[in-house]
N, C-alpha and C positions, 0 to 999 in steps of 0.2 A: 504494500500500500504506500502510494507518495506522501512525501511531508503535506503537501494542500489538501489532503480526504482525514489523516490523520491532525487535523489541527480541524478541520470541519465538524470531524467527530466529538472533538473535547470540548468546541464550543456549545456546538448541540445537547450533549451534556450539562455543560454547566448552567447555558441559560433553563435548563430543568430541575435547578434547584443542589445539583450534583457539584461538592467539595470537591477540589485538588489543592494542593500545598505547592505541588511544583508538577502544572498543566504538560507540560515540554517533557516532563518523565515519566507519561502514561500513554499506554500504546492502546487504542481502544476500535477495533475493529465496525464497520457501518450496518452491524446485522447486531449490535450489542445494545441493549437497552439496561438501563439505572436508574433504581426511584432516588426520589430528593430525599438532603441529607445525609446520603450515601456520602463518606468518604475517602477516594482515592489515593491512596499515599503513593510517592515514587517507585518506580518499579512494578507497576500495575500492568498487566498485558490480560487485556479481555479477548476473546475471538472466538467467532462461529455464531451459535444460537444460542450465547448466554442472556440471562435475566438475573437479573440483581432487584432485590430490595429495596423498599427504605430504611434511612438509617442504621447501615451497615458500616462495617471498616473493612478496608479491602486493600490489602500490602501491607507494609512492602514487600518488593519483591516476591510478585504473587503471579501466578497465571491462571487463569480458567478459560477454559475451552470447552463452549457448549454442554454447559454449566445452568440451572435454574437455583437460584440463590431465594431464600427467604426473606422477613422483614428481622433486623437486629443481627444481623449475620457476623461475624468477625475471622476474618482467613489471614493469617499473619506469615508472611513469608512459608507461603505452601504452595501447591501444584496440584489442581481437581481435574478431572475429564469426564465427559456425559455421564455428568451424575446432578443429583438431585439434595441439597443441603436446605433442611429447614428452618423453621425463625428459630433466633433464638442461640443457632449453634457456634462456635467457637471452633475453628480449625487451624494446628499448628501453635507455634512456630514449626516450621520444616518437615509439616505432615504430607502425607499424598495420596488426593482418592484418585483412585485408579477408575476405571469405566464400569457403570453399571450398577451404583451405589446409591443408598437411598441414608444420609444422615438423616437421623429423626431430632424434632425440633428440642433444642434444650442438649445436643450431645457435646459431649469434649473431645476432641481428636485432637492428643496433644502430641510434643515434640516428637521427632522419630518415630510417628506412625503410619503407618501403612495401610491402607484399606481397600481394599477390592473385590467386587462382585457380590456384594453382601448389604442386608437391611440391619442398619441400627435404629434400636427402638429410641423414644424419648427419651432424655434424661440421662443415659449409658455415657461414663466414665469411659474412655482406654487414654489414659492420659500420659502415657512415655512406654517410647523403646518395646511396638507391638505391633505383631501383621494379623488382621483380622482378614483371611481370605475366604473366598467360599461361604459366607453365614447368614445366618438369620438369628440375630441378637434382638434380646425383649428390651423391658422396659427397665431403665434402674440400673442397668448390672454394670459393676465395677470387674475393670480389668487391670490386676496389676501390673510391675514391669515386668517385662523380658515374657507377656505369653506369645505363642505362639501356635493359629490356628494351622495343623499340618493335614493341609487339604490335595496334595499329588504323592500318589503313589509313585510316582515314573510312568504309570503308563497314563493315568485315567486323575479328572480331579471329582474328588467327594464334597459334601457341604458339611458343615458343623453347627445345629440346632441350640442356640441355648436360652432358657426362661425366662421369667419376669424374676427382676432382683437378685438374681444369680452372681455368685461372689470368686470371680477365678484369681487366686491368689500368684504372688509372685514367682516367675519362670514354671509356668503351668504348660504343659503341649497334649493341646488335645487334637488327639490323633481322627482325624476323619472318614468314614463317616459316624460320627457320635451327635449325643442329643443329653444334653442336660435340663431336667427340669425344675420349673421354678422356684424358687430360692436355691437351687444346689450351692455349695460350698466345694472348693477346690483346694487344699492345702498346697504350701509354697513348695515348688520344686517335682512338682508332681507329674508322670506324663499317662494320659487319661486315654485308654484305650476300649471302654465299654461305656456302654451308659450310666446316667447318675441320676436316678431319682428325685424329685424334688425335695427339695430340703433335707436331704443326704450331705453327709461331707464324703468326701471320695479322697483317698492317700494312697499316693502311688509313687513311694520312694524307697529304697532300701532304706532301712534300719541302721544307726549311726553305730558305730564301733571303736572306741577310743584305748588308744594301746599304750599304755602308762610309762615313762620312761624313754620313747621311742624317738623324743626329738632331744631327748639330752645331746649339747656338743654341739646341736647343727646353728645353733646363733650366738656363740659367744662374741664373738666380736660386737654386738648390739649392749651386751653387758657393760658396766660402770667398773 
């Protein structure tokens, strides 16, 4: 797109009520529509058949690509593609919906997350360092860090179902195809390969074993 269509666009924008901080560093494609009070920070690249909101924040350093954006939206230096984010949601710093993703209004998709081909319900936590692939996530459920939903076998990929308010606890890998339901609880470190009943807790770690004696020697130099 030429510098004359791309300064068209920004105008067309702003006389709509639509914030920039610094107009000149937002790339906003002519098929891109912005409700007022939206605003743009630097680094903003809209394109395709996105729809933005009102009163959103959008960058920096952001892109969406045929994108439907909610009202109160906030995507902070992240990267979405035909997907669908509802009011309310919070995306990033440096998260990325991948295609075919439905945020539900009120979610966190924070730093270092991942998300693709999956429905998050309202309200769902996955707030750092987490790939939700493959899923249909409910309402409430907190993800902690490092889970991992593991949806490709190598040949074929599975989905991973899980409840209303369901609790997956830190570096959890539920293995795909599984279905947790609502409330489940997931203990930290756990890799989940059956289903988990609702308001079940599910532990799936070897059992810790401590060898008395066994590091004598190996850090004296840390010694006084």
């Amino acid at each position: 797109m030429d510098a004359q269509s791309l300064e068209k666009n920004r105008r067309r924008l702003l006389e709509a009520g639509v914030e920039m901080l610094d107009p000149s560093a937002v790339y906003v494609e002519d098929t891109v529509t912005v409700g007022a009070g939206t605003l743009l920070l630097p680094g903003t690249i809209l394109r395709g058949d996105t729809r933005i909101g009102d009163n959103c924040e959008i960058g920096p350093n952001t892109m969406l690509v045929n994108c439907t954006v909610g009202d109160g939206v906030t995507v902070n230096s992240s990267q979405c593609f035909d997907s669908t984010v509802d009011d309310g949601a919070e995306v990033g710093p440096f998260a990325y919906v991948r295609p075919h993703c439905h945020v539900g209004a009120g979610v966190k998709v924070g730093d270092f997350v991942e998300v693709k081909n999956s429905t998050i319900g309202p309200e769902t936590k996955i707030s750092h360092l987490t790939y939700i692939g493959d899923s249909d996530v409910g309402r409430g459920v907190n993800f902690g860090c490092g889970t991992v939903t593991v949806n490709y076998d190598g040949a074929a990929k599975h989905r991973t179902a899980i409840g209303d308010y369901a609790f997956i606890g830190c570096n959890t890998n539920l293995v795909a195809p599984v279905k947790l339901g609502d409330g489940a609880y997931t203990a930290a470190g756990s890799t989940i390969t059956e289903d988990v009943p609702g308001d079940a807790l599910a532990i799936a770690r070897a059992r810790q074993v401590n060898k008395p004696g066994r590091a004598a020697g190996r850090f004296t130099k840390r010694k006084p």
